[in-house]
LUMTOR-250989 format. One record per residue: x, y, z of N, C-alpha, C in turn; residue number from 0. Coordinates in steps of 0.001 Angstrom, whole numbers, plus 524288, in hexadecimal, padded with zeros to 5 digits. Each point is the difference from the previous one (the first is absolute). Layout:
N
{gufi {X,Y,Z},{X,Y,Z},{X,Y,Z},NUM} ...
This chain:
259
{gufi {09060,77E4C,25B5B},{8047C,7FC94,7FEE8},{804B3,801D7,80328},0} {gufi {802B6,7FC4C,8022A},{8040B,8007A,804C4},{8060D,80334,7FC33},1} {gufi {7FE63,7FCFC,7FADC},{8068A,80221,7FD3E},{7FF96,7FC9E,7FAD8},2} {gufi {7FF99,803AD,7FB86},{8025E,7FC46,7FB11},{80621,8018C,7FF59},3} {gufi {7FFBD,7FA57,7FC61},{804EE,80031,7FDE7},{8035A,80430,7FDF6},4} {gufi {804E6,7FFB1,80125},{8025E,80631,8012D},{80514,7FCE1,7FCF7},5} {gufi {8023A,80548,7FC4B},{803D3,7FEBA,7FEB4},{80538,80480,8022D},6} {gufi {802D7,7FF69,80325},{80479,80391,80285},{802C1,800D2,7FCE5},7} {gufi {7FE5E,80686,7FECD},{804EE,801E0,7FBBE},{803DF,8023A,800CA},8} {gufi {8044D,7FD31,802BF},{80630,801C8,802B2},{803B6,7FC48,7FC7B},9} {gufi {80471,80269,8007C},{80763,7FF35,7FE06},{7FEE2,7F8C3,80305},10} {gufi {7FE38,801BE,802B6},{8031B,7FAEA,8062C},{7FA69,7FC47,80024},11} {gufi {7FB9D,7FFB4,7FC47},{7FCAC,7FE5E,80244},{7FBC4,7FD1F,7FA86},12} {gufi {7FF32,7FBF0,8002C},{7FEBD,7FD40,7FC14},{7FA97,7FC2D,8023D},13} {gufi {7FAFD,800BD,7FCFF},{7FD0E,7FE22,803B2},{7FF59,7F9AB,7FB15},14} {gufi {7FF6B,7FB63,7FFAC},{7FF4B,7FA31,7FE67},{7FAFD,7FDD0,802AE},15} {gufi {7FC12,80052,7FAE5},{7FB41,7FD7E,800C1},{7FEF3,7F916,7FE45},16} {gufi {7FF46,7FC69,803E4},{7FF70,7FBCB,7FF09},{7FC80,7FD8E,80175},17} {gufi {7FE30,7FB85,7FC31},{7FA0D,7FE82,7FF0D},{80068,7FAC8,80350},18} {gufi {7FED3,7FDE7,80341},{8001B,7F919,80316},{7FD5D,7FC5A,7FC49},19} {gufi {8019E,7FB39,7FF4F},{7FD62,7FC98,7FED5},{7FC53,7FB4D,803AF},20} {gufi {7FB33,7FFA6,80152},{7FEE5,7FC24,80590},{801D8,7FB52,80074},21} {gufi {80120,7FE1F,7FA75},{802C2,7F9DC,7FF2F},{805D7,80134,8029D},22} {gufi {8025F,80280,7FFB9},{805F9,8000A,80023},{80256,80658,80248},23} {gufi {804C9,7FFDB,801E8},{8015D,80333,80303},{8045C,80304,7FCBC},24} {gufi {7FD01,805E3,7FF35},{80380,80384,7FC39},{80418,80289,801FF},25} {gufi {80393,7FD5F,7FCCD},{80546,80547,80109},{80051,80239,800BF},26} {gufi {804F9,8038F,80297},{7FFB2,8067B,7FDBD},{8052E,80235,80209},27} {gufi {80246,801DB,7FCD8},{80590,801DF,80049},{7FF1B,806EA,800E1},28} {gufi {801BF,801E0,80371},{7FECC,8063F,800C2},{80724,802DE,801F5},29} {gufi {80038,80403,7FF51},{80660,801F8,80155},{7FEBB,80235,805E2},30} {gufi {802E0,7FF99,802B0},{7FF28,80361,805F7},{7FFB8,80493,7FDB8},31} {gufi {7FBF4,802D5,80424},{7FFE7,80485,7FDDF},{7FC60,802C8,7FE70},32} {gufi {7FCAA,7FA19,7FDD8},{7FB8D,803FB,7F9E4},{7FA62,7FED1,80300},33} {gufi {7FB00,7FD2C,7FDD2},{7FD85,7FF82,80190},{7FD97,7FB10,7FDBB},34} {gufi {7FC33,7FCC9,8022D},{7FE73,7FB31,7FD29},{7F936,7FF86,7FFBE},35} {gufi {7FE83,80095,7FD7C},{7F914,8000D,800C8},{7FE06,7FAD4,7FE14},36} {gufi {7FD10,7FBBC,803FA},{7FDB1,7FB76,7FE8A},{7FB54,80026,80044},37} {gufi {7FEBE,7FDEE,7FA2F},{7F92F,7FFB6,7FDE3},{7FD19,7F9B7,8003F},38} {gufi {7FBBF,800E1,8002E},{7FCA2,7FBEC,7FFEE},{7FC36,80152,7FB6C},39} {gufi {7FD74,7FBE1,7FDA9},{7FC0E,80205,7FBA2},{7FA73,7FC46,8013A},40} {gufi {8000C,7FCAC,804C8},{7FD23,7FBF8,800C9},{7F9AA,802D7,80070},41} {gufi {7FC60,7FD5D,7FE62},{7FA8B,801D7,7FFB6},{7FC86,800B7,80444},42} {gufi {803FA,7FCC3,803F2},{7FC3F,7FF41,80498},{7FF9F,80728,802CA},43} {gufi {80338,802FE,7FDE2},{801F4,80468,80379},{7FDA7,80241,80193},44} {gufi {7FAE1,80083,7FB67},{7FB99,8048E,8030E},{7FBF4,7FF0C,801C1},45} {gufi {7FF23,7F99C,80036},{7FDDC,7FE69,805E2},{80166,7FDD6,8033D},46} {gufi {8055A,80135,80123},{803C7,7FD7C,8050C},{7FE80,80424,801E4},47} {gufi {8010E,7FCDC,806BC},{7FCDE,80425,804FD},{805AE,80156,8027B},48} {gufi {803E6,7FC7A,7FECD},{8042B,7FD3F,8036E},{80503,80169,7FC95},49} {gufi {80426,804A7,8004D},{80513,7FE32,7FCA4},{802ED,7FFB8,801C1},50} {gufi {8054F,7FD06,80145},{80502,80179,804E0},{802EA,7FE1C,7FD5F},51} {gufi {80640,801F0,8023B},{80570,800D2,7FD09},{80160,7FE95,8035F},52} {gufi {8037A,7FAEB,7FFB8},{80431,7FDEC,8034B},{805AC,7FFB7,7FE4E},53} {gufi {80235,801CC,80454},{80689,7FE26,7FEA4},{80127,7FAD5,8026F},54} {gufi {7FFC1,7FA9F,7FAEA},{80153,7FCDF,803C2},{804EC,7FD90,800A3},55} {gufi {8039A,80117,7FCB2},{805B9,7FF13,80220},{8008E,80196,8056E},56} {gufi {7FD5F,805AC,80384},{8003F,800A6,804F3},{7FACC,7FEA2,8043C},57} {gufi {7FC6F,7FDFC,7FAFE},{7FBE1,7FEFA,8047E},{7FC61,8051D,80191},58} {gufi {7FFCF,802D7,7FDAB},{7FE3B,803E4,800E8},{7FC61,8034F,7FC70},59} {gufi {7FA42,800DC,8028F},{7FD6C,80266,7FDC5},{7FFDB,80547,7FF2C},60} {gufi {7FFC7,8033D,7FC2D},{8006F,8044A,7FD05},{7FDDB,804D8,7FFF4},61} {gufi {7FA8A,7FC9F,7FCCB},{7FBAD,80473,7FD86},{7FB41,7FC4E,80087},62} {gufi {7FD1B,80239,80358},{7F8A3,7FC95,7FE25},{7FCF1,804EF,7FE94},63} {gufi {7FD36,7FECD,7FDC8},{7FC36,80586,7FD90},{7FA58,7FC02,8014F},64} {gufi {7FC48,8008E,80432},{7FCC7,800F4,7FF65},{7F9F3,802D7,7FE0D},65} {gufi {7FE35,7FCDD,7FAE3},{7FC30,80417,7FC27},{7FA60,7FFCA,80136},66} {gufi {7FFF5,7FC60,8055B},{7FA85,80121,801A8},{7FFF2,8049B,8043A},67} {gufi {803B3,8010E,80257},{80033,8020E,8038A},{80348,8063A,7FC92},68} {gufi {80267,7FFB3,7FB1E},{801ED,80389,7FECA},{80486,8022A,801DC},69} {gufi {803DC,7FBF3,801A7},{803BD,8021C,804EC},{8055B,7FDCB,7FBEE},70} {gufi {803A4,800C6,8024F},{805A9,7FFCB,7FCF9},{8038F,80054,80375},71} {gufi {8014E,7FA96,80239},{803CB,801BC,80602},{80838,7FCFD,7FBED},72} {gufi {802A9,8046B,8003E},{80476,7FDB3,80067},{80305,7FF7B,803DF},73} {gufi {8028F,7FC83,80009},{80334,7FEDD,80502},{8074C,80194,7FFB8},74} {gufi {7FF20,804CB,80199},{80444,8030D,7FF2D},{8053F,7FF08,80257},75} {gufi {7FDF6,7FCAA,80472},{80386,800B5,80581},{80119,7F9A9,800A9},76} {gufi {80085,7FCED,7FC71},{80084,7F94C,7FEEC},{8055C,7FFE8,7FE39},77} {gufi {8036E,7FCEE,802B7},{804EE,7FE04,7FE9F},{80340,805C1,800E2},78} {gufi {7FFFD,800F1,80427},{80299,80559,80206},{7FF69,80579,7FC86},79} {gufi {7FC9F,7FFCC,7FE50},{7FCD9,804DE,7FBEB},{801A7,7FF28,7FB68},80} {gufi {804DD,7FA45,7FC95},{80160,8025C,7FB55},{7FC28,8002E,7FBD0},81} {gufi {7FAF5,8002C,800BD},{7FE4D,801A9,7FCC4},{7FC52,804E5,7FFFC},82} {gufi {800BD,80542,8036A},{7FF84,8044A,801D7},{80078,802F4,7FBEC},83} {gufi {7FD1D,802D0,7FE34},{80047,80458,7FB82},{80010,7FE5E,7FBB1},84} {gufi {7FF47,7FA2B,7FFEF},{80181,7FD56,7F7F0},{7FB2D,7FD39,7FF52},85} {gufi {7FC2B,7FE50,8027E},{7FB1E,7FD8C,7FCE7},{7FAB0,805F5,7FF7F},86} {gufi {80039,7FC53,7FAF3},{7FC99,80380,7FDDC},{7F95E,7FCA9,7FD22},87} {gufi {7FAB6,7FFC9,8023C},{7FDA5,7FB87,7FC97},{7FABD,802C8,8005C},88} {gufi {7FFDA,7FCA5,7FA84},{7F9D4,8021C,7FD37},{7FC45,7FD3C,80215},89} {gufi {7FB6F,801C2,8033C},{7FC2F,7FDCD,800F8},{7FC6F,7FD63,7FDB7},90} {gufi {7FDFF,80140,7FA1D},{7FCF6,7FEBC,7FB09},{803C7,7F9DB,7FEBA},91} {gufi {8043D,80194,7FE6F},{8025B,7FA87,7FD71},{802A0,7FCC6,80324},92} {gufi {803B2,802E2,804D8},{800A7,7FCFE,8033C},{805F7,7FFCA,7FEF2},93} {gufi {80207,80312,7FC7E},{804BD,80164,7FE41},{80345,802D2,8033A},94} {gufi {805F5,7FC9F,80151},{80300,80314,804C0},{80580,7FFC0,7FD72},95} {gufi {80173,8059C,800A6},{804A1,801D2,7FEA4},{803DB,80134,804F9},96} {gufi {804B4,7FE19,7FF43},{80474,80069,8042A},{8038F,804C1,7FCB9},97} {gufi {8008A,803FB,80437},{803B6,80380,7FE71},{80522,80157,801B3},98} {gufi {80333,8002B,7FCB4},{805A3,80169,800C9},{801A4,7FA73,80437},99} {gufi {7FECD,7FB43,7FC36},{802E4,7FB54,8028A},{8060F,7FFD1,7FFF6},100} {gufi {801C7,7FB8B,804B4},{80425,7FFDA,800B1},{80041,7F902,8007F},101} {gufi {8029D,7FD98,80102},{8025E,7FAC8,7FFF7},{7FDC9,7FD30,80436},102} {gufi {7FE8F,803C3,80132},{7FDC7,7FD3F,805E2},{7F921,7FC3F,7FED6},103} {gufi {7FED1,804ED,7FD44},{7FA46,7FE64,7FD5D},{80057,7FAA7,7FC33},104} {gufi {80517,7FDD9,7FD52},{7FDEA,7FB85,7FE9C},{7FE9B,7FBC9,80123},105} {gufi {7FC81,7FD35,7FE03},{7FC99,7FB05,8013E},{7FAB1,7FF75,7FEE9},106} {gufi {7FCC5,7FBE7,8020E},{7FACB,7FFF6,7FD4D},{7FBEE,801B0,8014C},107} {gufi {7FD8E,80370,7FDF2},{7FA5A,80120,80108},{7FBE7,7FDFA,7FFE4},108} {gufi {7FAE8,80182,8017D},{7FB0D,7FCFC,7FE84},{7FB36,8038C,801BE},109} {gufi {7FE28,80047,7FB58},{7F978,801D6,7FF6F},{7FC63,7FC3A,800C8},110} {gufi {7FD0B,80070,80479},{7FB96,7FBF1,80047},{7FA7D,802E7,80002},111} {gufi {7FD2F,80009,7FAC5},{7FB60,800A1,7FF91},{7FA5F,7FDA8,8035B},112} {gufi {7FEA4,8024F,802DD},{7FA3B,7FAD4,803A5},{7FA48,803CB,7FB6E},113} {gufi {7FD9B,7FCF5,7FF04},{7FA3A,80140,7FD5A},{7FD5D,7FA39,7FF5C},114} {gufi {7FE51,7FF5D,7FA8F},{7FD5E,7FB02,7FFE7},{8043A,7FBE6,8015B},115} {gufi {804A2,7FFFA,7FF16},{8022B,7FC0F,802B6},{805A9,80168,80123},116} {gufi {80297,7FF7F,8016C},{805AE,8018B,8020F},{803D3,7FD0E,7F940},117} {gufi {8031D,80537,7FF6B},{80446,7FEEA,7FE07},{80404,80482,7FF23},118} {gufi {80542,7FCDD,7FF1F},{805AD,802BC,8035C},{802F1,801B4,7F9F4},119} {gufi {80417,80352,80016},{804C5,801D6,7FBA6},{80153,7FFCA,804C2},120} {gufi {807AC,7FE81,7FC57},{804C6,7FFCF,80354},{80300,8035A,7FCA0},121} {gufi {80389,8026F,800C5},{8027C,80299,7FFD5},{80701,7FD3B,80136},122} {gufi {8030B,800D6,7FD08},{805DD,800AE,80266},{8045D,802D1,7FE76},123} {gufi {8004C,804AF,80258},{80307,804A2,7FF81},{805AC,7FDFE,800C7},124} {gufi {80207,801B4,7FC5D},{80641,7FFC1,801F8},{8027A,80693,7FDEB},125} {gufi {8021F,80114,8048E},{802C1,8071A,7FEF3},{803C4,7FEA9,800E4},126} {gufi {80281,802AB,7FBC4},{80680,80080,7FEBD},{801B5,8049B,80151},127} {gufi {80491,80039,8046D},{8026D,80539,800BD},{8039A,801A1,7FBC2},128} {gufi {8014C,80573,80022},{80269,804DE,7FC50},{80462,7FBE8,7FF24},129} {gufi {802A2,7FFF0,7FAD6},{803EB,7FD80,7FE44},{8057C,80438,801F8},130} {gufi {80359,800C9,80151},{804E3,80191,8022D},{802E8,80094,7F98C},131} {gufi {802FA,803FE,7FEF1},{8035A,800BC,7FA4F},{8064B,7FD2A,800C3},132} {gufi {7FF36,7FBEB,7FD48},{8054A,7FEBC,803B2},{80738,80196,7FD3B},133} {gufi {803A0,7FD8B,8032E},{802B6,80196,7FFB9},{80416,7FDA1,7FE52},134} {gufi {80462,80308,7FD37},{8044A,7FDD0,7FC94},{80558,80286,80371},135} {gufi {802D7,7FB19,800AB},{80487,80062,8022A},{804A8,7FC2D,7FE57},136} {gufi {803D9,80125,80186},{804EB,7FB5A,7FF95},{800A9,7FC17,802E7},137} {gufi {7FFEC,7FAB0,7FF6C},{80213,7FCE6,803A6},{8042E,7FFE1,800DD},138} {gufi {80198,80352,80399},{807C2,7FF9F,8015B},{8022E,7FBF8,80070},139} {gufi {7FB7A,7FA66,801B8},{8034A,7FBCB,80219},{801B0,7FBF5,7FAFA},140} {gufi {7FEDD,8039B,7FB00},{80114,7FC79,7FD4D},{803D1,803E6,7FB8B},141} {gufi {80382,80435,8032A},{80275,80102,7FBF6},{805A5,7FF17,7FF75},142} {gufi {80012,7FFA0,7FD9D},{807EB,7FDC3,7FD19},{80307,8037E,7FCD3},143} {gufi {80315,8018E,800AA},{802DD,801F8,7FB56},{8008F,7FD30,7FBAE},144} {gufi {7FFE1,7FBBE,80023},{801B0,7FBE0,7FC2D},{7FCF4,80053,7FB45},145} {gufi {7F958,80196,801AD},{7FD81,7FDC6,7FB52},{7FDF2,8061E,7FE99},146} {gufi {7FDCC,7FCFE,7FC84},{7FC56,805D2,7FC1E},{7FB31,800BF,7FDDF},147} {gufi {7FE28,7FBF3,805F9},{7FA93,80073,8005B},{7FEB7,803C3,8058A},148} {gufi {7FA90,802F0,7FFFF},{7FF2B,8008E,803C4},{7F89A,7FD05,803BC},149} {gufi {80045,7FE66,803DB},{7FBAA,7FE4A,802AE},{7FCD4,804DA,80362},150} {gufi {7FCA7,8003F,7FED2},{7FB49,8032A,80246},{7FB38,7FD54,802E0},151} {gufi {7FE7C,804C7,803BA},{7FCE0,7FCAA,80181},{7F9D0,80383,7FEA0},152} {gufi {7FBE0,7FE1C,7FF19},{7FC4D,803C5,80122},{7FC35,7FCF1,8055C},153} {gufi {7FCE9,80391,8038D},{7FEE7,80136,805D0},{7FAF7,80275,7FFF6},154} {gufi {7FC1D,7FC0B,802D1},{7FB92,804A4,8031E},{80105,7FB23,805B7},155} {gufi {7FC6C,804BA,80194},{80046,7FE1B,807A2},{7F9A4,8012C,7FF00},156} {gufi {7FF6A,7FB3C,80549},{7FB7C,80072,8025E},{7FB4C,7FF4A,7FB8E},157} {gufi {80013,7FB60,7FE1E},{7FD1C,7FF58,7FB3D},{7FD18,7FA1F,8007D},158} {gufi {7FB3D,7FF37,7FE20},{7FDCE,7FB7F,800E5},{7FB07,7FDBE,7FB81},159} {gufi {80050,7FCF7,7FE85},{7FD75,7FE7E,7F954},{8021A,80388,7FC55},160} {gufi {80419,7FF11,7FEC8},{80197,80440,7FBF1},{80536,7FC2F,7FC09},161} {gufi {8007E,801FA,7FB9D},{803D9,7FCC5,7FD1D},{8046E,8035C,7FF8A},162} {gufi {80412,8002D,7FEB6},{80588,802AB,7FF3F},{802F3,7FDFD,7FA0A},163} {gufi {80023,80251,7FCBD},{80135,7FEFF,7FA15},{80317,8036F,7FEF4},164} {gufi {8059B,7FD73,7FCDD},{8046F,801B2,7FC3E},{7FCFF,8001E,7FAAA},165} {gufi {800D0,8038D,7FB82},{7FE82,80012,7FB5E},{804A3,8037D,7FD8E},166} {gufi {8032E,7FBC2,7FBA0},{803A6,8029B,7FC6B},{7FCE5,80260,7FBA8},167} {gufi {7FE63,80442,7FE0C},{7FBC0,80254,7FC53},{7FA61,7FDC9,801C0},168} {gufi {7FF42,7FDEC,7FCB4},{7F9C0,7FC64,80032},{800D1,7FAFE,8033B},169} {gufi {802D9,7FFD5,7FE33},{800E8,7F75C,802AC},{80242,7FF08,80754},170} {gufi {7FBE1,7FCCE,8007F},{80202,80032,8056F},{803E4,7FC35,80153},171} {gufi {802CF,802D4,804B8},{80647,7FBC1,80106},{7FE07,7FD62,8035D},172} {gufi {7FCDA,800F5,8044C},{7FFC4,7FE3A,8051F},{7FCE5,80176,8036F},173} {gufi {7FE38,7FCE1,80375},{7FCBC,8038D,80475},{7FDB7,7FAEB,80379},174} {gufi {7FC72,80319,80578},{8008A,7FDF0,805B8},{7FADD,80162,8008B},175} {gufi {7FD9E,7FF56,80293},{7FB91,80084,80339},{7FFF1,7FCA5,805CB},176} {gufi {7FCF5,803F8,801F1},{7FEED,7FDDF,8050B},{7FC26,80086,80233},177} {gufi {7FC54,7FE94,80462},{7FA77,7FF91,80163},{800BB,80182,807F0},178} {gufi {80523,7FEAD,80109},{800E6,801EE,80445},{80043,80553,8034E},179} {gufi {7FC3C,800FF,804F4},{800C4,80530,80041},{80464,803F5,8017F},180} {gufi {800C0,80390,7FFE5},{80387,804D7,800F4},{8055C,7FBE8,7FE2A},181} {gufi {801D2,800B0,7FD2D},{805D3,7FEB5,7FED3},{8038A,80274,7FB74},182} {gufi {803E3,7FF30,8005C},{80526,80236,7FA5F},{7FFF2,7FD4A,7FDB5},183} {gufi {7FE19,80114,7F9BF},{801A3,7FDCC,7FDC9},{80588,80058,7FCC9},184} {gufi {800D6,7FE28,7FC32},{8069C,80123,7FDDD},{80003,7FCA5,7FB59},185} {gufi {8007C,80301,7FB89},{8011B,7FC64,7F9DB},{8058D,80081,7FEDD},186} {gufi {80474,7FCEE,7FE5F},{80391,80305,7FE91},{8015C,7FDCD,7F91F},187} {gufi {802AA,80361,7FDAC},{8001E,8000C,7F9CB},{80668,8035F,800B8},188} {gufi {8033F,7FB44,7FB2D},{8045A,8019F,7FF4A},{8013F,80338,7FB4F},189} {gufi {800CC,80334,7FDC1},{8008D,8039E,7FB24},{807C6,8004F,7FF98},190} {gufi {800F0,80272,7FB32},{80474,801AF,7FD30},{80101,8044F,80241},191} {gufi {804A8,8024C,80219},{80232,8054A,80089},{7FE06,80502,7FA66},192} {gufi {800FF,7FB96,7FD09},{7FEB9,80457,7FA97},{7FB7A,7FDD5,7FDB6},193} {gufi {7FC2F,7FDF2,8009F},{7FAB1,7FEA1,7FE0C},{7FB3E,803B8,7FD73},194} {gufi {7FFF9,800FA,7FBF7},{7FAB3,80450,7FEE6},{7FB73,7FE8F,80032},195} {gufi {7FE34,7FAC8,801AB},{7FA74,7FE36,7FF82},{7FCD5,802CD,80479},196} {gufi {7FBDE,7FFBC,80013},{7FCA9,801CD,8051D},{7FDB7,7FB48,802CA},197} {gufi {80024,802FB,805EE},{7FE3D,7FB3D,80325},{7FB84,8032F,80268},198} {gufi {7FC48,7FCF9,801C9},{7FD00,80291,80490},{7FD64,7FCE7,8031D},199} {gufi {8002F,801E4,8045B},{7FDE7,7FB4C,8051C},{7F9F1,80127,800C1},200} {gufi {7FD82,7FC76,80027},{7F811,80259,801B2},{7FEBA,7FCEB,80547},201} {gufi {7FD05,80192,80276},{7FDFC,7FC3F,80381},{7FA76,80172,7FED5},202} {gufi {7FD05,7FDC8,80214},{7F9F8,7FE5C,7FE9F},{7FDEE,7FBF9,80215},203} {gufi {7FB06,80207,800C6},{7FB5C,7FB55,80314},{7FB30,80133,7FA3F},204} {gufi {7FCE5,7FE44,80209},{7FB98,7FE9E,7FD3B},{7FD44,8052A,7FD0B},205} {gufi {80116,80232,802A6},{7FE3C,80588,7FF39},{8031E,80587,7FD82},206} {gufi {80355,7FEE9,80183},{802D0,804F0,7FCD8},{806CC,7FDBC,801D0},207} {gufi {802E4,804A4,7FDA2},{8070F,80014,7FF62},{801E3,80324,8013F},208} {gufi {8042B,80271,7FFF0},{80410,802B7,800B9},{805DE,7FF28,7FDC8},209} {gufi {80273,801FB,7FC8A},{803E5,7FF46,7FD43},{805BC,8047D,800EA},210} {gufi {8030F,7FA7A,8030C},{80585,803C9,7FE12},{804EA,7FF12,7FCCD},211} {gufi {802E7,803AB,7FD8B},{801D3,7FF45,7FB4E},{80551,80018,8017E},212} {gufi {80396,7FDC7,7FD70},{805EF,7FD4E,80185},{80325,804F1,7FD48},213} {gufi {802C3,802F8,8030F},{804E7,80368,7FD10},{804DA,7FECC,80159},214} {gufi {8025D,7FBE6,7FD1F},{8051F,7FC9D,8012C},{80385,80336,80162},215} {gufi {8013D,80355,7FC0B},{803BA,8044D,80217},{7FF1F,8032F,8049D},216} {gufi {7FAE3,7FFB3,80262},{80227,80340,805C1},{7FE5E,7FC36,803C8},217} {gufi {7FF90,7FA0F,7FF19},{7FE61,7FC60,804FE},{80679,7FD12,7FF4E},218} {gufi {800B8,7FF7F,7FBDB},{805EE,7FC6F,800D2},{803B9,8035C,7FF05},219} {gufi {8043D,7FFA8,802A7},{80518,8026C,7FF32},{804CF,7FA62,7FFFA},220} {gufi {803B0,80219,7FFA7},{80397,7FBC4,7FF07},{80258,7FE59,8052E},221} {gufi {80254,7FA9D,8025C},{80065,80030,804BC},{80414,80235,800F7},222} {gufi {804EC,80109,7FCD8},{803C7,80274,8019F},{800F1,8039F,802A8},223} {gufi {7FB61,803FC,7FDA2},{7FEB1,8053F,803AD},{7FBAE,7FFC9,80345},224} {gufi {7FEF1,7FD34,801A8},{7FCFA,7FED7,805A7},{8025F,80048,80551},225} {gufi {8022A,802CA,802F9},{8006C,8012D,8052E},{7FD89,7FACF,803B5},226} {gufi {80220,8015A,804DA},{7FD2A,7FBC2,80474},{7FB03,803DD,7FFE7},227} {gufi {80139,80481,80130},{7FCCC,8026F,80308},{7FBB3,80097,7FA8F},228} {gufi {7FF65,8006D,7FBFA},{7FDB0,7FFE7,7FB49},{7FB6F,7FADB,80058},229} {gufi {802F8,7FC25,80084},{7FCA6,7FBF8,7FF01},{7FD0E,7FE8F,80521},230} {gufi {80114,802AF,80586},{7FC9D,80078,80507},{7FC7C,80212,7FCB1},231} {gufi {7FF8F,805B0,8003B},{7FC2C,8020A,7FD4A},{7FBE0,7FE01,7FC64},232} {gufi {80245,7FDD5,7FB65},{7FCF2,7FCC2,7FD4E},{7FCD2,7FBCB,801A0},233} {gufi {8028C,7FDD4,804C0},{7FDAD,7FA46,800E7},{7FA19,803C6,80519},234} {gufi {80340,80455,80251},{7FA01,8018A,80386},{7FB0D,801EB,7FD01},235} {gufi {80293,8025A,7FA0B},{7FCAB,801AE,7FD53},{7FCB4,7FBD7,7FD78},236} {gufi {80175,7FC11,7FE44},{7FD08,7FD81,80034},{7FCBA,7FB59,8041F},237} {gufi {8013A,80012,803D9},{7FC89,7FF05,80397},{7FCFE,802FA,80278},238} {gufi {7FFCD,80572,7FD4D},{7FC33,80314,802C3},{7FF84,80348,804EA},239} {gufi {80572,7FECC,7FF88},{8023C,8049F,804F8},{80243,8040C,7FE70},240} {gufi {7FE92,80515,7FE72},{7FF82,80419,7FDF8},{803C4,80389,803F0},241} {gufi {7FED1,8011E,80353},{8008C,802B9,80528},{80705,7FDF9,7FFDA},242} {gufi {800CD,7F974,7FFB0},{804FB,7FED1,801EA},{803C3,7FF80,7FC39},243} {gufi {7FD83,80280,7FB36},{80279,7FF7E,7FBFC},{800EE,80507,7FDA6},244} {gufi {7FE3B,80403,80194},{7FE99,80830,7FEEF},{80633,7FECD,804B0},245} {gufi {800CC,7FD5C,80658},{80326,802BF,80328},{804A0,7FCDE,7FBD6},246} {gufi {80037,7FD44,7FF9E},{805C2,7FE24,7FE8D},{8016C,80211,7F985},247} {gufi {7FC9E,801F3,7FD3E},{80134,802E0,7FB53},{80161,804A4,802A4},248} {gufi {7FEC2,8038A,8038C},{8028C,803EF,801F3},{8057E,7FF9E,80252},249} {gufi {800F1,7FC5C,80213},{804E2,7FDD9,802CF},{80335,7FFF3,7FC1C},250} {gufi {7FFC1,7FCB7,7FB7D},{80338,7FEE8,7F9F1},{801F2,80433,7FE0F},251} {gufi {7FB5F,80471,7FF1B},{800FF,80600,7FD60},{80487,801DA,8049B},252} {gufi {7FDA4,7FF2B,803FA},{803AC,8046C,80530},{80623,7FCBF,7FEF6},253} {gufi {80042,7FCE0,7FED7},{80590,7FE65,7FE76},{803EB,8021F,7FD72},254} {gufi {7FCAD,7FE60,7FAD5},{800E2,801FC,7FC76},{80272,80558,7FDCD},255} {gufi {7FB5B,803C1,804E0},{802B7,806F9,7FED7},{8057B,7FF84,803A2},256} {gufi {7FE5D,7FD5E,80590},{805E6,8007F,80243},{80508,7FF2D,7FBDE},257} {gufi {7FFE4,7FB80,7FC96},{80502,7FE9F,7FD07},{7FFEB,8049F,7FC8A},258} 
């Protein structure tokens, strides 16, 4: 036997066994990262002469395991190698595991059995990249002295099928999703200067979350005491310019000691 089923016992590494149906084309939701193992249970298996794995979102063949000949050729070096070091398949069942997928790997597969008569499983993988922890900031452009509210924003970058949710305790205020790739997203939620409720922002896809939690008192200050150079800062910090927002907090302090 070429390889049974293996379960990878790592922090970073999650192996998902899934069964095809021949009528219909099975799902399968996997995290970048982990691993995905697709099964067949069809009868014809152990007198099929003939098994092959196609990727056909790219057109491209995979894995054939020849069992008359006893041979097991993968095709390592198909679609510029990305699939180099990650298939893994059982010769007996015909079972092929992709390891440590990435986004690139989603789309549909197909097992085509040849013996007494030809028949196919489809497969359709969809991998979700690492969710980003996102981020809580001030919207400067919306502050006033006048009022005695403050607007926040919460922030991930570079995010794609994923939702973005306000929640005051349990109950949700609001939220966004988007399906578009690499982009910013941005929720914003207005709160009280003096408010004790809890807020917390989540984003999430299908698969898992990430949660961050609102501390009014050190995201809002009052605008009175906001500086120009204060609310630069704020506005790079929250766009994610770190770097241009560390030089001009140094600039502010160096002022500061001069006076």
């Amino acid at each position: 036997m070429f390889l049974t089923s293996v379960f990878l016992s790592s922090c970073f590494c999650f192996l998902l066994g899934v069964f095809g149906d021949a009528d219909e084309v099975t799902s399968v939701s996997v995290m970048e990262g982990h691993s995905v193992t697709l099964h067949n249970n069809d009868t014809q298996l152990k007198s099929a002469h003939l098994i092959r794995w196609t990727f056909v979102t790219r057109e491209s063949p995979i894995v054939r395991i020849n069992k008359e000949a006893n041979k097991v050729s993968i095709f390592v070096d198909v679609l510029d190698g990305m699939f180099r070091d990650r298939l893994q398949v059982d010769d007996q069942t015909g079972s092929l595991t992709i390891t440590n997928i990435t986004t690139q790997h989603s789309g549909l597969y197909q097992i085509t059995i040849s013996g007494k008569q030809q028949i196919s499983y489809t497969f359709n993988i969809t991998v979700y990249a690492r969710l980003p922890v996102p981020v809580i900031s001030r919207d400067t452009s919306q502050c006033s002295s006048s009022v005695s509210t403050c607007v926040v924003l919460c922030s991930v970058m570079n995010v794609t099928h994923v939702s973005l949710s306000w929640y005051k305790g349990k109950s949700l205020l609001s939220s966004i999703s988007v399906s578009d790739l690499n982009i910013r997203l941005s929720l914003p939620l207005e709160v009280e200067y003096q408010e004790t409720n809890t807020y917390r922002c989540v984003i999430n896809n299908p698969i898992t979350n990430h949660t961050q939690h609102l501390n009014i008192t050190q995201v809002c200050q009052k605008c009175s005491g906001l500086t120009f150079i204060h609310k630069v800062v704020m506005c790079c910090a929250a766009f994610g310019s770190l770097k241009i927002a560390t030089v001009l907090l140094i600039i502010c302090v160096c002022r500061k000691l001069r006076k």
